[in-house]
C-alpha positions as CSV (number, residue, x, y, z in Angstrom):
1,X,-9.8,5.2,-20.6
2,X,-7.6,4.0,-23.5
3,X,-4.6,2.6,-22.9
4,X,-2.3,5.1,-24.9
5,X,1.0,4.4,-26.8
6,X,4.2,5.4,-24.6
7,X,7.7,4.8,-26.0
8,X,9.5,2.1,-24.8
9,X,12.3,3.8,-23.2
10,X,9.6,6.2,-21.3
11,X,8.3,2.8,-19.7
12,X,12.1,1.7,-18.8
13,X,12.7,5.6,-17.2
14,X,9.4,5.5,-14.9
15,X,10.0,1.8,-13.5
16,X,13.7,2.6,-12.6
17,X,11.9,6.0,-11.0
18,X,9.6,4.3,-9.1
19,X,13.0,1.6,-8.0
20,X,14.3,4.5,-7.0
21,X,11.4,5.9,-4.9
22,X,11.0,2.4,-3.3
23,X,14.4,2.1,-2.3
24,X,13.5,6.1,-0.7
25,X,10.6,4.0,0.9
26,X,12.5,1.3,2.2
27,X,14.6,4.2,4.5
28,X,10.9,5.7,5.6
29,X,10.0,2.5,6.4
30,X,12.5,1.1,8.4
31,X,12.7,5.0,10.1
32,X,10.0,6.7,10.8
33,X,7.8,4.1,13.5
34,X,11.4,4.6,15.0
35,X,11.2,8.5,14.8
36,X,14.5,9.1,13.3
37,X,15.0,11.6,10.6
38,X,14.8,10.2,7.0
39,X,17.6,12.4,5.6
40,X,20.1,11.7,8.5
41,X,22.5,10.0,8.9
42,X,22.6,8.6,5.1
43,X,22.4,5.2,4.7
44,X,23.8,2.4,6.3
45,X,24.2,-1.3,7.8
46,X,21.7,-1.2,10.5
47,X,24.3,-4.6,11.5
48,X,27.5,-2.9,11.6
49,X,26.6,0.8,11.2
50,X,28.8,1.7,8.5
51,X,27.7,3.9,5.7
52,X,26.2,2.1,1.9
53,X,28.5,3.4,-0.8
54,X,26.3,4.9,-3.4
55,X,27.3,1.8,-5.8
56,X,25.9,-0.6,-3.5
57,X,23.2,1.7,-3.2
58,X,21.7,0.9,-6.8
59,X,18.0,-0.5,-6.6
60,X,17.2,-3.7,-7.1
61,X,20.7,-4.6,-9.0
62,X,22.8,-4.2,-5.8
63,X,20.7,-6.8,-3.6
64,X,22.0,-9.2,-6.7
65,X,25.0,-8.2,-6.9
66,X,25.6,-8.7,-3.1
67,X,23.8,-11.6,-3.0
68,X,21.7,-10.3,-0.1
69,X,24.4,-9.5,2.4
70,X,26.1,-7.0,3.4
71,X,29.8,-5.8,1.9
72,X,31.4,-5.4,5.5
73,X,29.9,-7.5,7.7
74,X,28.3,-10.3,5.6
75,X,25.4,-9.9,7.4
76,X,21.8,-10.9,5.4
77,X,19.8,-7.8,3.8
78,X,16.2,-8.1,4.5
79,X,14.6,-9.0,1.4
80,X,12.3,-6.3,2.4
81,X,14.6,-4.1,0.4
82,X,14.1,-5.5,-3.1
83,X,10.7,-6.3,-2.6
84,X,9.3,-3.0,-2.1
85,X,11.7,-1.6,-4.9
86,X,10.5,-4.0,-7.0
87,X,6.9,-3.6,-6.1
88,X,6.7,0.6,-6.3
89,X,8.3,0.0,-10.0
90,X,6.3,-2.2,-11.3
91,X,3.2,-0.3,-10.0
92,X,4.3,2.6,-11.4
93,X,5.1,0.7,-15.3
94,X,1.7,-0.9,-15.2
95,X,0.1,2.5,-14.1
96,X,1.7,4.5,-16.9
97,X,1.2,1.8,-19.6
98,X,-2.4,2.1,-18.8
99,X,-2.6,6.4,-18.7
100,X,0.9,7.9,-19.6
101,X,1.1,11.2,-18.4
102,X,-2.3,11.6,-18.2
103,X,-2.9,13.5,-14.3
104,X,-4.6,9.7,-13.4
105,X,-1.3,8.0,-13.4
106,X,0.4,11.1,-10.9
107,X,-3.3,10.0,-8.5
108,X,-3.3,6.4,-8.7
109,X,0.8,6.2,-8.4
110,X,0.6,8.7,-5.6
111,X,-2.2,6.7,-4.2
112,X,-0.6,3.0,-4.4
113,X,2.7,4.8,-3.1
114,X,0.6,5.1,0.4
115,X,-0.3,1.8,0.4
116,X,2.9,0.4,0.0
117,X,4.6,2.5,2.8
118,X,1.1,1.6,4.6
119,X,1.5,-1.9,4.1
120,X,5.5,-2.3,5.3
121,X,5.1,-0.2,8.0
122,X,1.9,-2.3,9.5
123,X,3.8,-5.7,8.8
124,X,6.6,-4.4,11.2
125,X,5.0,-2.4,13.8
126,X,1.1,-3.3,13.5
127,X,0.7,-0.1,13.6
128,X,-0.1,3.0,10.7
129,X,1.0,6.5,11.1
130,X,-1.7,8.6,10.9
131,X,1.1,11.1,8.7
132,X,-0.2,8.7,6.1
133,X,-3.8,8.4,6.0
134,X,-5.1,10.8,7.3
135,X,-2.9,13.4,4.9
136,X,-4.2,10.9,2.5
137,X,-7.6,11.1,3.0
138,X,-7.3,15.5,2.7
139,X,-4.9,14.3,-0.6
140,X,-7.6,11.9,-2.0
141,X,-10.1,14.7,-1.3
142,X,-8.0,17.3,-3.5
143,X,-7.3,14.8,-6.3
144,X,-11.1,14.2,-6.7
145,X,-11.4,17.1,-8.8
146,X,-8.7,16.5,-10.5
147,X,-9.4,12.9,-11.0
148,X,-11.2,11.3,-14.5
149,X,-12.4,8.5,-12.2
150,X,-14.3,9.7,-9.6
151,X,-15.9,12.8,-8.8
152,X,-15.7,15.3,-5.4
153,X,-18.7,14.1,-3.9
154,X,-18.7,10.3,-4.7
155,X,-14.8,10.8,-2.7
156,X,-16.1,12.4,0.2
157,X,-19.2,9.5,0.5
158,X,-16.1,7.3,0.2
159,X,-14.4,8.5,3.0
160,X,-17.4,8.7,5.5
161,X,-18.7,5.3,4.2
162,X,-14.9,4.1,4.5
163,X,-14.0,5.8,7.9
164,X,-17.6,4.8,9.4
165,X,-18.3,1.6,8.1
166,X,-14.9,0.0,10.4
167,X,-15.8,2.4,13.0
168,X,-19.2,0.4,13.5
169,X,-17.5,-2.7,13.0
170,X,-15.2,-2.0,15.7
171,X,-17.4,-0.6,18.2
172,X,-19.4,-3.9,17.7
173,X,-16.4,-6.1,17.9
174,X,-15.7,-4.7,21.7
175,X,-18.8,-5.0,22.8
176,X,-19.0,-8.3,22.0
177,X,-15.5,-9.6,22.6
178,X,-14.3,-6.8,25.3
179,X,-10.8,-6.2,23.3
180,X,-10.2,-4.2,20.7
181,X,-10.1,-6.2,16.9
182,X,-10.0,-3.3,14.8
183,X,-7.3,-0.3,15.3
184,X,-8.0,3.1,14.2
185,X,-5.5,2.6,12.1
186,X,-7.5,0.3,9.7
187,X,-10.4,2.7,9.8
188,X,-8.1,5.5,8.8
189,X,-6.7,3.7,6.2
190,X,-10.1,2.6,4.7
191,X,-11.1,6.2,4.8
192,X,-8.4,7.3,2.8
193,X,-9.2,4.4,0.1
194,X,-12.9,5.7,-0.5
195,X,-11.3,9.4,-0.5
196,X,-9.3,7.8,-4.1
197,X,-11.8,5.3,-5.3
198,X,-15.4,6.6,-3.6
199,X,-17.9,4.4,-2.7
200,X,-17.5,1.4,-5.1
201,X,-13.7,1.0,-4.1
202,X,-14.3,0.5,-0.1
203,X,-16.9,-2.0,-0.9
204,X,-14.6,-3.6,-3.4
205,X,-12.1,-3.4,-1.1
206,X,-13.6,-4.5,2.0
207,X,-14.8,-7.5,0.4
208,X,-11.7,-8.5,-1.1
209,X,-9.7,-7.8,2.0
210,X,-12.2,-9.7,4.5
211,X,-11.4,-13.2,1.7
212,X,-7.4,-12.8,1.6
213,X,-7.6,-12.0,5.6
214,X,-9.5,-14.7,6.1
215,X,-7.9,-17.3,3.9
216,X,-4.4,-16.1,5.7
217,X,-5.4,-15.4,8.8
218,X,-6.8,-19.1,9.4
219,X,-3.7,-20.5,7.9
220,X,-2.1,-18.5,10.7
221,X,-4.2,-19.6,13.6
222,X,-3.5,-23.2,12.6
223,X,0.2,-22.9,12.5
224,X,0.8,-20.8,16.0
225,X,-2.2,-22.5,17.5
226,X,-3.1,-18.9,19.5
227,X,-6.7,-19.2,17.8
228,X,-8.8,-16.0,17.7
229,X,-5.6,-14.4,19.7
230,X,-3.3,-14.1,17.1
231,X,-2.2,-10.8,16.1
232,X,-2.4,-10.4,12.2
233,X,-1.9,-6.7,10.9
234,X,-5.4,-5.8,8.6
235,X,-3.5,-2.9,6.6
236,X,-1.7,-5.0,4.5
237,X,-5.0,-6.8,3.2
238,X,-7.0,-3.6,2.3
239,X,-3.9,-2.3,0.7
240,X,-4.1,-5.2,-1.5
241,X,-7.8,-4.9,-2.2
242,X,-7.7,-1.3,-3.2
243,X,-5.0,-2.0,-5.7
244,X,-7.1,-5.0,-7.0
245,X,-9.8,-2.2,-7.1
246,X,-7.6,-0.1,-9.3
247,X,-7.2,-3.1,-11.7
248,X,-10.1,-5.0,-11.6
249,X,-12.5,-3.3,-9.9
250,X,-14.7,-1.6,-12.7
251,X,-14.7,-5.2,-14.4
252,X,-15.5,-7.3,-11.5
253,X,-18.8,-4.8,-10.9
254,X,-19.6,-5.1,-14.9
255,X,-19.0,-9.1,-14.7
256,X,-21.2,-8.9,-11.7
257,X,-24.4,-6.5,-13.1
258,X,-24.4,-8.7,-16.0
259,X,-24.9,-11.8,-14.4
260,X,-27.5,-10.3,-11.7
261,X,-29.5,-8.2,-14.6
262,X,-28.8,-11.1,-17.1
């Protein structure tokens, strides 16, 4: 799809939107593996308990500001906070420079605003809440026919390729090994990427996610010396390959065609 011409000042509006929705994120995040409510209380130190005035409350600029502490007990502010502000705006400017208002940028911004509560939530707990993938496999479903990328059917071979390929995987893993290596978590999650990018996004996305958990997860093993016992959360790593997908994906397949036909 061409690239179409959005004003300036449209591009500055959606990043400070999607800041804003990453700094909604950030309360998710932190709350929900916890099973609090998201709307109450409002937020607050989780040091000292006492409520964030709404001008210290202002994404991205406040962490500055405040220099990463706290304004009444000093204490440190995860850098979490900025980091997924900062990451859910910028995905959301690169994904409107590249469609506008086309419906693609709602599905792909809806889709990488999964992975990054996906991704957060995994690195803290090791877990993912099924609320997530598996409403975002039926949403993946929905947007297929809605979608200029993908069509119905290819979504739905994306899911049960997705869903079943880590379900194999992990049943092999156990038998071999006796513990689990793959939680139903990850297989949920890869299900919901091939229900938004079909068949050629879980492959994609499996085989960039297998290199970058590799690479990281031997760099791991050598620094806590627990060897094939260390616990390193997957989630995070497909998250990162299906949003690769949704960059580079198409041109990684026609680089590769052309140099296997050629």
């Amino acid at each position: 799809m061409t690239a179409p011409a959005v004003p300036v000042f449209q591009q500055i509006a959606v990043f400070l939107v999607g800041c804003c929705l990453g700094s909604f994120f950030n309360v998710v995040i932190h709350r929900l593996p916890k099973q609090e409510s998201i709307v109450r209380p409002g937020s607050h130190c989780p040091h000292c308990m006492q409520p964030i005035a709404a001008y210290n409350n202002i994404p991205l600029l406040s962490y500055i500001l405040l220099r990463g502490r706290c304004s009444h007990c000093s204490e440190p502010i995860s850098f979490r906070y900025p980091l997924v502000e900062g990451i859910t705006g910028l995905l959301a400017l690169i994904l409107f420079r590249r469609y506008g208002w086309h419906p693609q940028f709602f599905i792909e911004f809806l889709f990488v605003c999964l992975l990054v509560l996906i991704t957060f939530v995994d690195l803290d707990t090791l877990t993912i809440p099924d609320v997530f993938s598996l409403a975002g496999i039926v949403v993946g479903l929905g947007c297929s026919f809605f979608s200029s990328s993908i069509s119905w059917l290819d979504s739905l071979l994306g899911v049960l390729l997705g869903g079943g390929f880590f379900y194999l995987i992990a049943i092999g893993y156990h038998y071999f090994r006796h513990q689990e290596g793959l939680g139903g978590g990850d297989i949920k999650l890869l299900a919901m990427i091939g229900a938004f990018t079909g068949i050629s996004g879980v492959m994609f996305t499996v085989l960039t996610a297998s290199i970058s958990g590799t690479l990281v997860g031997l760099m791991v093993m050598r620094r806590s010396r627990k060897g094939l016992t260390t616990m390193l959360p997957f989630g995070p790593f497909l998250s990162l390959g299906a949003v690769c997908y949704l960059f580079w994906g198409q041109q990684f397949y026609a680089w590769y065609l052309s140099k296997v036909i050629g």
